[in-house]
matplotlib code that plots the C-alpha trace (Angstrom):
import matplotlib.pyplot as plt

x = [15.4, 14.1, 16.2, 14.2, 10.8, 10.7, 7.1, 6.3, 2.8, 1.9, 4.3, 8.2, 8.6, 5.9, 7.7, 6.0, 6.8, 8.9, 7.6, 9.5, 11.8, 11.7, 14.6, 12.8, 14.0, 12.7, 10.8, 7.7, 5.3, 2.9, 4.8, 5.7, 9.9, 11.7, 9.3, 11.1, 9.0, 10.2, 12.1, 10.7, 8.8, 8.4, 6.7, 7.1, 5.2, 4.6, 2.9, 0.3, 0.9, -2.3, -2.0, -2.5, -5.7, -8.0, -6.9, -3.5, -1.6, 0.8, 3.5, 5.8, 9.3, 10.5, 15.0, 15.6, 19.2, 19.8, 20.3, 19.4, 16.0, 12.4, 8.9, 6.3, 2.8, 0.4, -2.7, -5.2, -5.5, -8.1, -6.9, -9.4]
y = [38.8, 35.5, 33.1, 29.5, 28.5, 24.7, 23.7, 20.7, 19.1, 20.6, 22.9, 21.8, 22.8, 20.3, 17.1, 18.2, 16.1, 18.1, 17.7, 20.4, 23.0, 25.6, 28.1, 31.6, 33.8, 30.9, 32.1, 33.3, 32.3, 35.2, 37.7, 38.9, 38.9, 41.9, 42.5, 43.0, 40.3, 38.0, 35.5, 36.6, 32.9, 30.1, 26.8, 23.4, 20.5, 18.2, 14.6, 14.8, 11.4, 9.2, 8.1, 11.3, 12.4, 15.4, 18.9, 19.8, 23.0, 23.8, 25.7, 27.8, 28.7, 31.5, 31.5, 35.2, 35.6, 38.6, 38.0, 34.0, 34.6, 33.0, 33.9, 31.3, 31.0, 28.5, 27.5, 24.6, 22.4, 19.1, 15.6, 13.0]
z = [-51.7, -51.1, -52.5, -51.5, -51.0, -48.8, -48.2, -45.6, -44.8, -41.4, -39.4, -40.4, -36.5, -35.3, -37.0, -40.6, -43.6, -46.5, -49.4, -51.6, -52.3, -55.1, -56.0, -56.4, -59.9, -62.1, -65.2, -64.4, -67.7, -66.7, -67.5, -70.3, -71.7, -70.7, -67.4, -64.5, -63.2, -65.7, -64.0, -60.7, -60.4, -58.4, -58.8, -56.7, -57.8, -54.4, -53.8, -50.8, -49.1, -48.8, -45.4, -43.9, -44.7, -42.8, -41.8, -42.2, -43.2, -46.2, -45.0, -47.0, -45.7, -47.6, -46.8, -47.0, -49.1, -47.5, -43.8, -43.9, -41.9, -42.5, -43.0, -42.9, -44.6, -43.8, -45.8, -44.2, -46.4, -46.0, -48.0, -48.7]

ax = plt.figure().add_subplot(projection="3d")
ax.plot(x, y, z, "-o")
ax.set_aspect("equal")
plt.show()
């Protein structure tokens, strides 16, 4: 199970910024009480800074609790 979710502004192994971390087993408001999904959520809420505007990537570490590895998703995202 994954038991974190960090997300930086551009590639955390690049020199991105952090801009938050999430625990993952929060409640999930989209499901329904008694789901097995119920607390199977996650939500961060992170500031884009204003001094770095254009293309950039999100990317989201997900910290594995079993065997302390990674995965990595990135999404471009563009800040005016």
């Amino acid at each position: 199970g994954v038991d974190r979710v960090d997300v930086f502004l551009d590639s955390r192994d690049s020199g991105g910024l952090f801009l938050g971390s999430t625990q993952v087993g929060i409640a999930n408001p989209s499901q329904t009480s008694g789901s097995q999904f119920a607390n199977s959520g996650w939500h961060v809420t992170v500031n884009l800074p204003k001094n770095q505007t254009g293309l950039h990537t999100l990317a989201f570490y997900a910290h594995s609790s079993v065997n302390g590895g990674e995965m990595v998703v990135e999404v471009p995202v563009t800040i005016q």
